[in-house]
C-alpha positions in Angstrom: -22.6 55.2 108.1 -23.3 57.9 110.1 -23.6 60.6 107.3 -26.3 57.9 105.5 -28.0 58.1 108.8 -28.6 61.8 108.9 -29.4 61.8 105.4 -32.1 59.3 105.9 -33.7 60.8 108.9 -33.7 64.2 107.0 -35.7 62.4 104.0 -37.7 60.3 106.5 -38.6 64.1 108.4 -39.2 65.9 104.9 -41.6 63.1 103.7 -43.5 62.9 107.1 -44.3 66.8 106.4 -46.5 65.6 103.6 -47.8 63.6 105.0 -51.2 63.4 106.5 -53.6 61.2 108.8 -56.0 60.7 106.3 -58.4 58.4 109.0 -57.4 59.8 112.0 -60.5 62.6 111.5 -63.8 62.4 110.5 -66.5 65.1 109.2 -67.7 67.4 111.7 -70.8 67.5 109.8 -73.4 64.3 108.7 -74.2 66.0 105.4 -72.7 65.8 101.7 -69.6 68.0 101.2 -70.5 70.2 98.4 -68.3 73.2 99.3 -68.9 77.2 98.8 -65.6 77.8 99.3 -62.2 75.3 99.2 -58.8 76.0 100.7 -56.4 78.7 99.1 -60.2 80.2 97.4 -59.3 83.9 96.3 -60.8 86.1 98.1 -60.8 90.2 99.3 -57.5 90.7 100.8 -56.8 86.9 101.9 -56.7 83.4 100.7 -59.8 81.1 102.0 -58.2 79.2 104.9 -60.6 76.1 105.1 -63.6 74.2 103.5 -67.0 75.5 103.9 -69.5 73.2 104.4 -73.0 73.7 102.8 -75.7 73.7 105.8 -78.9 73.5 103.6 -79.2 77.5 104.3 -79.9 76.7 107.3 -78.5 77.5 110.7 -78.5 75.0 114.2 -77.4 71.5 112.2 -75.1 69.4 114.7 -71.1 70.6 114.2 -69.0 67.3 115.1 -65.2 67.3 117.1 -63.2 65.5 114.1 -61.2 63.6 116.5 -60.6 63.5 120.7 -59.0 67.0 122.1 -59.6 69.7 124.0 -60.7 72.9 123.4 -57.7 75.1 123.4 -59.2 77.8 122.2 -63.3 80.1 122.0 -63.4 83.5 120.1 -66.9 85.2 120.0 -66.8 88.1 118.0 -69.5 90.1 116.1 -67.0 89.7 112.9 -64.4 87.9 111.3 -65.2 83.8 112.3 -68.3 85.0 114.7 -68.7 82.4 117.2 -65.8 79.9 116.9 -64.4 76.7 118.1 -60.9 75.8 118.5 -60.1 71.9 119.0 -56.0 71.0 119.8 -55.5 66.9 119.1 -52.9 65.0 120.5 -51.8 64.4 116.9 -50.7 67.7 116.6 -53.1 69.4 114.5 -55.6 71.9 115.4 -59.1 71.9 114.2 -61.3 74.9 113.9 -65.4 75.7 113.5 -66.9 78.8 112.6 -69.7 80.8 112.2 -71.4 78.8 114.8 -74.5 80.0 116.2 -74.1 78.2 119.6 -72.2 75.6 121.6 -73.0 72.3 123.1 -74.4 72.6 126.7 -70.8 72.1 128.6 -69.0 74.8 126.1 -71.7 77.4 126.1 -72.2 77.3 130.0 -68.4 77.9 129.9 -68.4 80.7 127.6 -71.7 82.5 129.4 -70.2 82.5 132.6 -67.3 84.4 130.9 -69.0 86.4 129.2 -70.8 87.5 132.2 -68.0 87.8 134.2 -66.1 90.2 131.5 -69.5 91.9 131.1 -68.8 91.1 127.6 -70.3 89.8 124.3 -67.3 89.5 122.4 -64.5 87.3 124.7 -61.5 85.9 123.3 -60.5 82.3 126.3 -58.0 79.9 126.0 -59.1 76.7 128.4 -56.5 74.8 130.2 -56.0 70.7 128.9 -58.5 69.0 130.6 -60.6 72.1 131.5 -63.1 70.9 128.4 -62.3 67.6 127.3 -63.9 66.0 124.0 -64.6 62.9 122.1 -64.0 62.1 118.2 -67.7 62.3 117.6 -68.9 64.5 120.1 -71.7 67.0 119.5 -69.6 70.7 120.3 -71.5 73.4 118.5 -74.8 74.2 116.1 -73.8 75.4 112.6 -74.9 79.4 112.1 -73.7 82.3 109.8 -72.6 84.4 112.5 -69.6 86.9 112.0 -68.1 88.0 108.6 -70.8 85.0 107.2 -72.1 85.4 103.8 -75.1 82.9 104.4 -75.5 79.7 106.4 -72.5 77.7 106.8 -69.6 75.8 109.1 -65.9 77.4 108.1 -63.6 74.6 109.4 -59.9 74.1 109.1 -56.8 72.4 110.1 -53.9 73.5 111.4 -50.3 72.7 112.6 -50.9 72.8 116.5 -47.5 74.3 116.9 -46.4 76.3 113.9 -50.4 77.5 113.1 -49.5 77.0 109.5 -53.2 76.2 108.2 -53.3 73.2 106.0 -55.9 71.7 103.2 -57.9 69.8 104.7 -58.7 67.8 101.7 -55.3 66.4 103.2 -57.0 64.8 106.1 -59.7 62.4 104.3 -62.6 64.6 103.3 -61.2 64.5 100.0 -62.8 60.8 100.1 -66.4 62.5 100.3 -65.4 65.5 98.6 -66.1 64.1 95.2 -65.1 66.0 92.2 -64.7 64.8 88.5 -64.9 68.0 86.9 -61.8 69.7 85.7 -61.3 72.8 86.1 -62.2 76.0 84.1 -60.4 79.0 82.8 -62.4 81.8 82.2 -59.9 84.1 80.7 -55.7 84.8 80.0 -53.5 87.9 79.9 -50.0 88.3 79.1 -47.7 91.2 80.2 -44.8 92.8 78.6 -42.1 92.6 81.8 -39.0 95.6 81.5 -38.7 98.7 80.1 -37.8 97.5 76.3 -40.6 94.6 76.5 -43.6 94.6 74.0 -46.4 92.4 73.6 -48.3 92.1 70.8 -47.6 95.6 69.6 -48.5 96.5 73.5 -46.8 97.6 76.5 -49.6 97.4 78.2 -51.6 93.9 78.9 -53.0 92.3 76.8 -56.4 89.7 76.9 -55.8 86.6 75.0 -58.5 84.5 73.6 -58.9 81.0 74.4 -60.0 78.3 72.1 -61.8 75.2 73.4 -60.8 72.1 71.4 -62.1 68.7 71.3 -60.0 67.5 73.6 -60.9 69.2 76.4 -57.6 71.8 76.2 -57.5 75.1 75.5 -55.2 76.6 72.8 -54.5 80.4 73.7 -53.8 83.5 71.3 -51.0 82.9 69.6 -48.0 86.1 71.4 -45.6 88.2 69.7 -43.5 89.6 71.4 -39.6 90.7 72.9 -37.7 90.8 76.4 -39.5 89.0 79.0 -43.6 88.1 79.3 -45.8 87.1 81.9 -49.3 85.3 82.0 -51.8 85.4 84.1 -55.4 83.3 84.6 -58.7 83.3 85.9 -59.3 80.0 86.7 -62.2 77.7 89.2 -62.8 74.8 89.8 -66.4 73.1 90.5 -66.9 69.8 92.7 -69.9 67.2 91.9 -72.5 68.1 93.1 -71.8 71.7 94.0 -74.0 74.3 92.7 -70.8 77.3 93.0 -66.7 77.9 91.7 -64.3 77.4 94.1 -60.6 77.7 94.0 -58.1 75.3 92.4 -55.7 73.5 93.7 -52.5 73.7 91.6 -51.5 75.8 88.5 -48.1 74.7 86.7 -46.2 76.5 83.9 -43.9 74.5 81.4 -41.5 76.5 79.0 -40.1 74.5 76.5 -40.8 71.5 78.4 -39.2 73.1 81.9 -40.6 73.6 84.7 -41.4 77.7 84.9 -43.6 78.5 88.0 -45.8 76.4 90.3 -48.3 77.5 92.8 -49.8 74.7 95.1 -52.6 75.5 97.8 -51.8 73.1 100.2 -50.9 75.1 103.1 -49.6 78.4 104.4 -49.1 80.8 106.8 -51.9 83.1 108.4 -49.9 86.1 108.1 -49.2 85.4 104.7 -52.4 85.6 103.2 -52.4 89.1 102.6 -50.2 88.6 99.9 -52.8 87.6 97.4 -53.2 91.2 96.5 -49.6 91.1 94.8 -50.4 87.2 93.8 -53.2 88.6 91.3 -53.4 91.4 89.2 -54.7 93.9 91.5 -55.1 96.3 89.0 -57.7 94.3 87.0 -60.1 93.5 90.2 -59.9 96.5 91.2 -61.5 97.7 87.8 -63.7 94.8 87.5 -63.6 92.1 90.1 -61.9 89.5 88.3 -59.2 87.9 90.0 -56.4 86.8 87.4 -53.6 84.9 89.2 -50.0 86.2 88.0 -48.2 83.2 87.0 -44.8 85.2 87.7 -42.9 87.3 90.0 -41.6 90.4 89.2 -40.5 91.2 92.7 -40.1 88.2 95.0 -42.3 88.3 97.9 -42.6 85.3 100.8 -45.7 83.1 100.1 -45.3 79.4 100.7 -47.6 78.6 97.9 -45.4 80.0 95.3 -42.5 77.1 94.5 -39.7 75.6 91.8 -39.7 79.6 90.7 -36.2 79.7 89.4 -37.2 81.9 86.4 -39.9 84.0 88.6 -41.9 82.2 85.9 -41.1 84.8 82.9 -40.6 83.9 79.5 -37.8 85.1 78.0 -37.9 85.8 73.9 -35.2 86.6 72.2 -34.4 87.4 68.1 -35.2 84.7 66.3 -36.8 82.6 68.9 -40.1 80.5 69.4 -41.1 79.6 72.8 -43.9 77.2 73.3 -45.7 77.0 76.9 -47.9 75.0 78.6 -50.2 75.7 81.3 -51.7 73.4 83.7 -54.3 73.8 86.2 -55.1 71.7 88.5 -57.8 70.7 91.5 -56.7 68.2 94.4 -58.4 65.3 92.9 -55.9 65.4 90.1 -58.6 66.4 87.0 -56.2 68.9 84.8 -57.1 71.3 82.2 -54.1 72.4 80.1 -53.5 75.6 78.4 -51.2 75.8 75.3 -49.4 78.1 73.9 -46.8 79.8 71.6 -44.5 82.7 72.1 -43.1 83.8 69.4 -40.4 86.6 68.7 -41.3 90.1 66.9 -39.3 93.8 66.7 -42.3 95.5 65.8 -42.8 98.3 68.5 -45.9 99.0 70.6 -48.8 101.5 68.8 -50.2 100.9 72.6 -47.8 102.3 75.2 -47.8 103.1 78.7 -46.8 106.5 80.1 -43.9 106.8 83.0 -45.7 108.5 85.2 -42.9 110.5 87.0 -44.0 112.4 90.5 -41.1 113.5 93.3 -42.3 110.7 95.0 -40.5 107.5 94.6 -41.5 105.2 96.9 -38.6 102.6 97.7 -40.3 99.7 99.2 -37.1 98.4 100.9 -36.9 101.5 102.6 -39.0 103.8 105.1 -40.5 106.9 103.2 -42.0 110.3 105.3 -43.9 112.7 103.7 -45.0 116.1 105.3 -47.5 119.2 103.9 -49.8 121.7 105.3 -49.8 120.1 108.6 -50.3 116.4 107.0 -47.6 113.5 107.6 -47.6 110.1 106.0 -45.1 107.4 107.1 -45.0 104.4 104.8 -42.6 101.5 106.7 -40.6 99.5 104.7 -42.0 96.4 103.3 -45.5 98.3 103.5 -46.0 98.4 99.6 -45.1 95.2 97.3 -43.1 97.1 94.7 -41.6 100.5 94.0 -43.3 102.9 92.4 -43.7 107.2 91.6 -46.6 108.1 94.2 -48.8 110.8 93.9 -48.6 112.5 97.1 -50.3 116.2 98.0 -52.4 118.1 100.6 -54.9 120.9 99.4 -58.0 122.3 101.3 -57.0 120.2 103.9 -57.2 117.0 102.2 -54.6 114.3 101.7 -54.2 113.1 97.9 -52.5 109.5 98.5 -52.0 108.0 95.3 -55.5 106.1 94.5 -56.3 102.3 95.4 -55.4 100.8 92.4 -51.8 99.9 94.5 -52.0 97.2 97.0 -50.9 98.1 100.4 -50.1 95.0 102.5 -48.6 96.5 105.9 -49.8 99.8 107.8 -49.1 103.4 106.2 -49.7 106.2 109.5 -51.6 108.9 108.4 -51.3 112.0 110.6 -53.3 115.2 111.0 -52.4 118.5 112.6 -55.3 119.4 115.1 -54.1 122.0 117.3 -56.9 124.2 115.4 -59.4 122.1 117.0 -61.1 122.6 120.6 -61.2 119.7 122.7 -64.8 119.3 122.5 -64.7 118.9 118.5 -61.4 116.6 118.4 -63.6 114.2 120.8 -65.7 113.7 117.6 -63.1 114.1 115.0 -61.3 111.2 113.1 -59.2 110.4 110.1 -61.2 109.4 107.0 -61.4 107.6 103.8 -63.2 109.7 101.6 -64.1 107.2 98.4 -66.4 109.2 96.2 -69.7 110.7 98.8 -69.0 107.4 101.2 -67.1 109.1 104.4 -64.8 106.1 105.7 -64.3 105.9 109.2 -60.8 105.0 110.0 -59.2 104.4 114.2 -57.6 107.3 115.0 -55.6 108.3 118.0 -53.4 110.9 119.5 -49.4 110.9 119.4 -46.9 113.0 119.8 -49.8 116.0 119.4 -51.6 115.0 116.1 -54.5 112.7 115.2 -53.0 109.5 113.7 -54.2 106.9 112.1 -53.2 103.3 110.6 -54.3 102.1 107.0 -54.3 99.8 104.8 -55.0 101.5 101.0 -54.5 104.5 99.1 -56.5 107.3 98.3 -58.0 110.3 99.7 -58.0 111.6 103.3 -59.4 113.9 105.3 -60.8 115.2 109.0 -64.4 114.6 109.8 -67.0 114.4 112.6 -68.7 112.3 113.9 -71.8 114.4 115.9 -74.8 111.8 115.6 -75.5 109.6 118.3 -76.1 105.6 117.1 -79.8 104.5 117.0 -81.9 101.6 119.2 -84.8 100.8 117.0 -87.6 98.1 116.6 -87.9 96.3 119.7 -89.1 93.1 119.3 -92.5 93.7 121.6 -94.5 96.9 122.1 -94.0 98.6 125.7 -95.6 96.7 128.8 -96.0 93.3 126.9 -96.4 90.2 128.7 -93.4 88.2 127.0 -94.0 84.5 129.0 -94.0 82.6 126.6 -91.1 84.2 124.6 -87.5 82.5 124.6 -85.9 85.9 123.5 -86.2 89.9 122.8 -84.2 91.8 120.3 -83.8 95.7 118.8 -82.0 96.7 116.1 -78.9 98.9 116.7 -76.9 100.9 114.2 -74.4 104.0 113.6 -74.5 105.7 110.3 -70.7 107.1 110.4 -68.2 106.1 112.7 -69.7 102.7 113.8 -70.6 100.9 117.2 -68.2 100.6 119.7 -69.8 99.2 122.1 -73.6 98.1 123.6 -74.9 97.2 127.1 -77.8 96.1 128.1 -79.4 96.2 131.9 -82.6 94.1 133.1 -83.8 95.5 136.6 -80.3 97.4 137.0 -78.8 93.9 136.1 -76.1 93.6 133.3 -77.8 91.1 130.5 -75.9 89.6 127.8 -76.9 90.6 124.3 -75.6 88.7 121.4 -75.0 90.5 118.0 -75.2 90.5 114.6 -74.0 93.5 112.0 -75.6 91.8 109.2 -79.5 92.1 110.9 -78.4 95.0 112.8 -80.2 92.5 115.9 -79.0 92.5 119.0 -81.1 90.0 121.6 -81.4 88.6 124.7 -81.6 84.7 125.7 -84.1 84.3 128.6 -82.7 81.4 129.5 -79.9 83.0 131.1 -81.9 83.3 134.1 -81.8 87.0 134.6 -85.4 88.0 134.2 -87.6 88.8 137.6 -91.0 87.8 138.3 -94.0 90.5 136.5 -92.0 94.0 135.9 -88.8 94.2 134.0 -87.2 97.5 133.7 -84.5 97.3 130.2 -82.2 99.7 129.6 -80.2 99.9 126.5 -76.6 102.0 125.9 -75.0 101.9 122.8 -71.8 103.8 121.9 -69.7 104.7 118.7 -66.4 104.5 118.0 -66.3 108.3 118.7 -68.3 108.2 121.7 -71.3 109.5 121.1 -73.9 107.3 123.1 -77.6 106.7 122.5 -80.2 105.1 125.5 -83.2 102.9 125.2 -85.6 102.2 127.8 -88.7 100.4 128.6 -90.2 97.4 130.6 -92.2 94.3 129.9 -93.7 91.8 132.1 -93.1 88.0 132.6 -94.0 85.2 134.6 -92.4 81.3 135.2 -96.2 80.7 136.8 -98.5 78.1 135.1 -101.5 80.0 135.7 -103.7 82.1 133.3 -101.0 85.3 133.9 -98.7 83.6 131.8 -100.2 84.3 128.8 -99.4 87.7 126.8 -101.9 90.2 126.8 
C-alpha cells in the first residue's frame, strides 16, 4: 500500500508539471493577439522567451497585471528588455513586461526616486512583498519599444517563480485568443552524411533536398541514398490568423520506420540554456545565409530541455540492403501538423563530393581546457566553451591573433590576452582588445590581469590591439540656445561613440543632477520636465558623456522657462 502511495503521488506531481492555470491569467493587453514573435522563435544567439504582442506600431497602449502580485522585480536598461516589469503571483508563476516606455504613476514614482538616488538611468530593484502591491487587471505600464526593441511592442512571459524556468505562455489561456488554423510551413530540408565512412547522395558534404507539395497538404522530400548514419534538418514557421509575420513552431517529431526518432517541443526551458540554439541549428548555413535550419539530431549530446525521447540522437542508420522510410512532423501549439515524408534508401556508391580533413596542431578537446600562447598572445578556451571538438586554426602575425573564423559557435567565454608592456600608460588608457571583421573594428571589454590586457568573447575570428583616441559626440539639441521652452514637456540631444561605445552620460540642470532617459536606437537621450528639477527663467545644462575607454565629451548651454501664466510663458 504504501509503495502504491508513492507511486501515485509521484504521477500525481509529474502530471501537475504540465499542467497549467489556463483562467487563472488574463491578457495584459485589450488588443487581438497577432504575435511577431511566439515562444521558443529562433533567433541570434537565443530562443524567443515569450509572446510579442502587436501594439499597432505604436507605443503608450495600457500594459495589464495578468493576475494579483507584486512587483518583485524593475530592470531599466538602455538594452536587452529596456524598461521592464517583473510581477511574482501567489500561484507561483512569474509574469514579465517589456520594452515598456513607462510605468503606472505608483511604479514610476518608485523607480524615479531610485533612479535619482543611484544618480542613475539604468537601475536594476527588487521590491519587498507588499512594497507595490497589484490587482489582476491593474493598469502597470504603457507599451514602448525601448531596449533591444525591433519596433513597437510588449515582450511578456511566464515563468516558474522559483526555478525561473520560462514557460509558453500559450500554456496559460492566451492560446484561446491566439487563434491559428494554419499549419505550418517548411521552407527547405538538408540531410547530412554522420561519421567518417558516411555518404549521402554521392556527398560527404550536405546536401539540399527538394520538397514536393502534394494534394494533400504533405510534403514528399528527395528521395536519399545513402550509407552509415544520416541526419536532417529543417527550416520550418509557422503563421497565426490574422498575423501578417512567421513565427516559430511549436513541435517537430521524427518517425523511423514507425519509431519514435527525435522530438523537440518548445514548451519551456531554461534561461541559461538558450544559448544553445547555435548548436540546435546548423550554424554553418546561417552564418552563410541567414537561414536557420533546425538539426533534427545530435551528434554530440548537449543539455537543452527541449530536446526529448532522443534514444537514437535522432540519426538514421542505413545499412546494405536496407530501405528506411521516415516521417517528419511539424507541429504548432494548436495542433495543425504538416508532415514530411521520406525514404532512405541504401547505396555503396562513393562520394564525387568530399570534404577535406582539415588537420591544424590544434585540436581542441571540448571536454577539456585548451591554452594557446605566441608572440606575446594567450588564448584560454575553458572546457565546455565550444559544442564539439574540432582542428582550430590558431596563429599570431603582425601582432594579430588568427582564431579560427566564426563559422564555429562559441557558447561559453574564450580569454583573449595581449602583452602590453610595449605600451605607456597614457596609450593603454585608450587601448582594448578587438574584433576585427573585415574594415568594422569591434570593440571588445578589456581589462588588466596578471600584467596583460584580457578580454572575454564569445566567437572566433581575428584579433587585435586598437585605440580608442576620439571623444563621443552631443549633437542636435532639441531647441536652439536661450529658448524659452514653457510650454515644452521634454528636451533631448543626440549622443553617440563611433568606436568603443558610451559608457556612461550625466546630465546637470543649474549644477543639479537630471535624469536622462536613453535610447541607442535614436541615439536620444531626454529629459522629463516633470521631474520637477527645472528653476524659474535661467537654466544652465551641462552634458558629460563618456566611452567605454574613457574619453569624455561636454555639452553646455541654457534655456529659459517659466510655471507663470502670464505672457512670459510663451517661447520666443
Amino acid at each position: 500500500m504504501r509503495i502504491f502511495f508513492l507511486l501515485l503521488l509521484y504521477s500525481t506531481a509529474l502530471f501537475a508539471q504540465n499542467t497549467y492555470p489556463e483562467d487563472y491569467f488574463r491578457s495584459p493587453m485589450d488588443l487581438p493577439l497577432h504575435p511577431s514573435g511566439t515562444f521558443g522563435e529562433l533567433r541570434r544567439n537565443h530562443f524567443h522567451a515569450g509572446i510579442d504582442y502587436r501594439t499597432e506600431q505604436k507605443t503608450g497602449l495600457p500594459v495589464y497585471a495578468a493576475a494579483e502580485g507584486y512587483v518583485s522585480r524593475i530592470r531599466v536598461s538602455s538594452y536587452g528588455y529596456g524598461t521592464a516589469l517583473y510581477i511574482d503571483h501567489p500561484n507561483g508563476y512569474t509574469t514579465l513586461y517589456g520594452h515598456l516606455s513607462e510605468y503606472a504613476t505608483k511604479i514610476e514614482e518608485y523607480v524615479r526616486a531610485k533612479q535619482y538616488e543611484k544618480k542613475s538611468f539604468d537601475i536594476e530593484l527588487f521590491p519587498k512583498p507588499g512594497e507595490l502591491p497589484v490587482d489582476k487587471g491593474e493598469l502597470v505600464a504603457l507599451s514602448g519599444n525601448t531596449g533591444g526593441s525591433g519596433g513597437p511592442h510588449l515582450h511578456f512571459e511566464y515563468r516558474d517563480t522559483k526555478t525561473e524556468e520560462i514557460i509558453n505562455p500559450l500554456f496559460f489561456g492566451l492560446n484561446k485568443i491566439m487563434k491559428d488554423t494554419q499549419m505550418p510551413t517548411v521552407y527547405g530540408m538538408m540531410a547530412y552524411a554522420l561519421g567518417d565512412k558516411a555518404v549521402v547522395n554521392e556527398s560527404e558534404k550536405p546536401v539540399t533536398l527538394h520538397l514536393k507539395l502534394l494534394k494533400d497538404g504533405t510534403y514528399l522530400a528527395d528521395k536519399i541514398y545513402a550509407r552509415g548514419n544520416v541526419g536532417l534538418s529543417i527550416n520550418a514557421t509557422d503563421k497565426s490568423t490574422g498575423s501578417l509575420g512567421n513565427n516559430g513552431v511549436f513541435k517537430v517529431e521524427t518517425f523511423v520506420n514507425g519509431s519514435p526518432g527525435f522530438k523537440a517541443v518548445f514548451d519551456q526551458f531554461a534561461f541559461d540554456e538558450s544559448r544553445y540554439i547555435n548548436y540546435y541549428i546548423d550554424y554553418q548555413k546561417y552564418m552563410a545565409n541567414g537561414q536557420r535550419f533546425q538539426k533534427l539530431f545530435v551528434t554530440t549530446p548537449y543539455p537543452l530541455d527541449v530536446i526529448r525521447d532522443n534514444a537514437t540522437n535522432g540519426q538514421i542508420e542505413v545499412k546494405e540492403g536496407e530501405t528506411v522510410n521516415y516521417r517528419i512532423v511539424v507541429s504548432d501549439f494548436h495542433g495543425n501538423k504538416r508532415v514530411v515524408n521520406g525514404i532512405v534508401e541504401f547505396s555503396d556508391k562513393p562520394a564525387t563530393i568530399t570534404q577535406p580533413k582539415k588537420i591544424t596542431p590544434y585540436f581542441v578537446k571540448m571536454a577539456n581546457d585548451n591554452s594557446y600562447t605566441k608572440d606575446g598572445v594567450s588564448v584560454f578556451i575553458p572546457a565546455n566553451t565550444l559544442y564539439e571538438d574540432f582542428y582550430m586554426d590558431f596563429d599570431v602575425k603582425d601582432s594579430i591573433l588568427y582564431l579560427h573564423d566564426d563559422s564555429v559557435p562559441v557558447h561559453g567565454n574564450i580569454i583573449v590576452s595581449f602583452d602590453v608592456s610595449h605600451l605607456s600608460p597614457e596609450v593603454l588608457q585608450r587601448t582594448f582588445i578587438a574584433g576585427v571583421d573585415g574594415n568594422r573594428i569591434l570593440y571588445n571589454n578589456s581589462y588588466m590581469e596578471n600584467g596583460k590586457l584580457t578580454a572575454k568573447v564569445r566567437y572566433l575570428g581575428k584579433f587585435k590591439l586598437a585605440q580608442d583616441n576620439t571623444p563621443p559626440k552631443i549633437f542636435s539639441p532639441s531647441f536652439a540656445e536661450g529658448k524659452w521652452l514653457s510650454s515644452n514637456k521634454t528636451f533631448s540631444l543626440k549622443i553617440s561613440d563611433d568606436l568603443s561605445g558610451i559608457a556612461t552620460f550625466d546630465a546637470w540642470l543649474n549644477g543639479k543632477w537630471i535624469l536622462m532617459h536613453y535610447d541607442y536606437k535614436t541615439r536620444i537621450i531626454y529629459h522629463n520636465f516633470s521631474d520637477g528639477i527645472v528653476d524659474e527663467g535661467r537654466n544652465d545644462l551641462k552634458v558629460t558623456v563618456t566611452d567605454n575607454v574613457g574619453n569624455s565629451a561636454t555639452f553646455e548651454t541654457h534655456f529659459f522657462r517659466t510655471q507663470k501664466t502670464t505672457s512670459v510663458e510663451k517661447d520666443k
